[in-house]
C-alpha positions, 0 to 999 in steps of 0.5 A: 840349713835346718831352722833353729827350734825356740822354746818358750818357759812361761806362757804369761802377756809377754809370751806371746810376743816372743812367740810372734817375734820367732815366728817372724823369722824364715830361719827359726821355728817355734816349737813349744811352751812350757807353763807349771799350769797345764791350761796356760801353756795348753791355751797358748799353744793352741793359739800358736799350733805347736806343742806344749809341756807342763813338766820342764824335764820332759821341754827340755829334752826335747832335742828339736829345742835349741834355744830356750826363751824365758818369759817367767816372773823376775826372780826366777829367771836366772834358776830356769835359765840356768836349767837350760843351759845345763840342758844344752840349750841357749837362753833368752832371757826377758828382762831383768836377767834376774833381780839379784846380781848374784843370781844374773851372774850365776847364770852368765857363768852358767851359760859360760861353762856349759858353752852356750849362748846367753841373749837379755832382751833389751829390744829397745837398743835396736830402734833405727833412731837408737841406733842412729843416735848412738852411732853419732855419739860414737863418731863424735857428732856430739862431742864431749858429753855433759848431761844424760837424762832418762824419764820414764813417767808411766802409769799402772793401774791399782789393777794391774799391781793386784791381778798377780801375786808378784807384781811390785815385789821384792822376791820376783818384780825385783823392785818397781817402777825402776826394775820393772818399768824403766830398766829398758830406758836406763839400759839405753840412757847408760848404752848411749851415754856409758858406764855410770860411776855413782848414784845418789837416789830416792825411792818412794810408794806414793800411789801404789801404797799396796806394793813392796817395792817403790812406784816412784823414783829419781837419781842423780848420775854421775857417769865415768866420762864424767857427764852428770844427768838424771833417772825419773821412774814412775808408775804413779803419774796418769795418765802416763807419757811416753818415756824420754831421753835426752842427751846433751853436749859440747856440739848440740843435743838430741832428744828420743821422745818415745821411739823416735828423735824429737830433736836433733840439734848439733852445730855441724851435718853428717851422714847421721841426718841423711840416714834419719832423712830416709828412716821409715821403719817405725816401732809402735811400742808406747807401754807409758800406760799399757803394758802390753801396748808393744810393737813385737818388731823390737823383739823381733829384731833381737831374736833375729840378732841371735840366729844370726850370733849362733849362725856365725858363732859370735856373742849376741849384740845384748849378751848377759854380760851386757844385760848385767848393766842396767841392773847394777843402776837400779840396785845402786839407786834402791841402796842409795835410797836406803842408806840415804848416801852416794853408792859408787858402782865398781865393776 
C-alpha cells in the first residue's frame, strides 16, 4: 500500500511537530510546506528535506498530498482548511478549529460536502492515563459523578505575547489563556466528564494589560449529568505549573497532574489498576511555562489515528464534529463574562 502524502500550511513552532509526528509513521510520508513567506517555508523544509511552495495554489494541487495539516494563526484555519477540502484533500486542523462557531462549522460542513475527512488536534485525549481514566468513568468505576474541575495555571511571558502580532487577539488567538492555552484541558475536562449544560464565567488582564483578550479566568460548570466543577486558566501566574484535572464521585476520585495520575482512589479494584500498574509510555509535554515544551508523541498518536481512519474508511477518533466541543465552553465563559450572566449551552 503506497504511503499517505502530508502537507503542512503554516511553518511556525508547531509546524515542526506535526512534521516530526508524520515523519514517525511507517504508513505516511512528509511532502511538503506551505508558508505565504518564502523564507519560513524554504528553511523548514530544508530542515525536513522535502519540498516547499509559497503560492497555495501551486501545494494544493499537488497530487502527492492527500492530506493537508493546518498549523496557521487561529482565526484563519477554518478559510484554509476549507480551501483544502475543496481541493480534495483531507484536513488536520491544530487546535482551535477556528475562533468563531460559525466559521469551525463551516468548515466541518466544508469537509462534509467535498466528502473528506476532517481531524482537530486534541492530542492530549490520547495520553495512556487519559485513556485509562476515561475507560473507568465509562465502565462505571466511579460511579455517579459529582464534580469535574480543570486548572491550567500557566505562564507566558511579556515576550512570548509581543514576538507575533496575533497573540492574545481577538481576530486570530481567538481570546487568551482559555482558547489558547487551556482549550486542551477543557477538551478533556469535558470528554472525561460530558457535555456541559451551562457556565457563569470571569475573564480578566491582570498581568498582560498589552493584550486583547483575558490572561486570566475562571468558571463555574454545571454539566448535563448534573456534576457541577470548575475552569481556572491563566497565562498570569509564574512561574507556571503543570495543568490539573481532577474528577470526582460517588465511588472515589482521580486525579491527572500533568500527564499522569497522581491519584487514584476509588472504593473497589478493577482492571483499570492492572493497566496503570503496567503503564510506561510516558508523554513529556509540560507547556505550563514553555510553549514549545511538547513531547510530539501526543501528535503522533493522533495522526496515527487518521491513517488508520482513511485506511478503514471511518471518522477520526477527534473528528471536527468532536473539536466543536471544547470551543463552544470557552465562547460560553467569554459571554458569560461579558454579559455578567448564566450562558446555557444548546447544542
Amino acid at each position: 500500500m503506497s504511503k499517505i502524502g502530508f502537507g503542512i500550511i503554516g511553518c511556525g513552532n508547531i509546524s515542526s511537530f506535526h512534521a516530526q509526528a508524520v515523519q514517525q509513521i511507517p504508513q505516511a510520508q512528509l511532502v511538503a510546506f506551505y508558508d505565504e513567506i518564502p523564507a519560513r517555508a524554504e528553511k523548514i523544509a530544508q530542515q525536513f528535506n522535502v519540498a516547499w511552495h509559497s503560492r497555495l495554489e501551486d501545494f494544493l494541487a499537488r497530487p502527492d498530498i492527500q492530506v493537508v495539516n493546518v498549523c496557521t494563526p487561529s482565526g484563519s484555519h477554518a478559510e484554509l482548511g476549507i480551501k483544502a477540502a475543496r481541493a480534495g484533500k483531507h484536513v488536520v486542523v491544530e487546535k482551535p478549529i477556528d475562533v468563531t462557531l460559525e466559521k469551525a462549522r463551516a468548515l466541518v460542513d466544508a469537509c462534509d460536502q467535498s466528502g473528506v475527512k476532517l481531524a482537530a488536534i486534541f492530542q492530549s485525549r490520547f495520553l495512556p492515563a487519559v485513556q485509562i481514566l476515561k475507560k473507568a468513568i465509562d465502565r462505571g468505576r466511579l460511579g455517579r459523578l459529582i464534580m469535574g474541575d480543570a486548572y491550567i495555571k500557566w505562564y507566558r511571558t511579556r515576550e512570548y505575547y509581543e514576538s507575533t502580532q496575533w497573540r492574545g487577539t481577538w481576530a486570530l488567538d481567538g481570546g487568551g489563556a482559555l482558547m489558547n492555552q487551556s482549550i486542551h484541558t477543557i477538551d478533556l475536562l469535558q470528554y472525561l466528564v460530558g457535555p456541559v449544560a451551562s457556565v457563569f464565567g470571569f475573564a480578566e488582564k491582570l498581568l498582560h494589560v498589552g493584550i486583547e483578550a483575558e490572561d486570566t479566568a475562571a468558571a463555574v460548570l454545571k454539566f448535563r449529568s448534573g456534576a457541577i466543577g470548575v475552569i481556572e486558566g491563566t497565562t498570569s501566574l509564574y512561574p507556571g505549573f503543570s495543568r490539573r484535572i481532577e474528577v470526582h464521585g460517588e465511588r472515589g476520585s482521580v486525579v491527572l497532574d500533568g500527564n499522569d495520575i497522581a491519584a487514584w482512589k476509588l472504593l473497589d479494584t478493577g482492571e483499570e489498576e492492572e493497566e496503570l500498574a503496567k503503564l510506561t509510555e510516558k508523554d513529556s509535554s509540560n507547556a505550563s511555562a514553555d510553549p514549545l515544551a511538547l513531547d510530539v508523541a501526543g501528535h503522533r498518536r493522533q495522526m496515527e489515528d487518521l491513517v488508520h481512519a482513511l485506511q478503514e474508511n471511518r471518522e477520526p477518533t477527534i473528528s471536527g464534529r468532536e473539536g466543536l466541543k471544547a470551543i463552544e465552553v470557552i465562547l460560553a465563559v467569554y459571554q458569560s463574562a461579558r454579559e455578567k450572566r448564566l450562558v446555557e449551552l444548546h447544542s
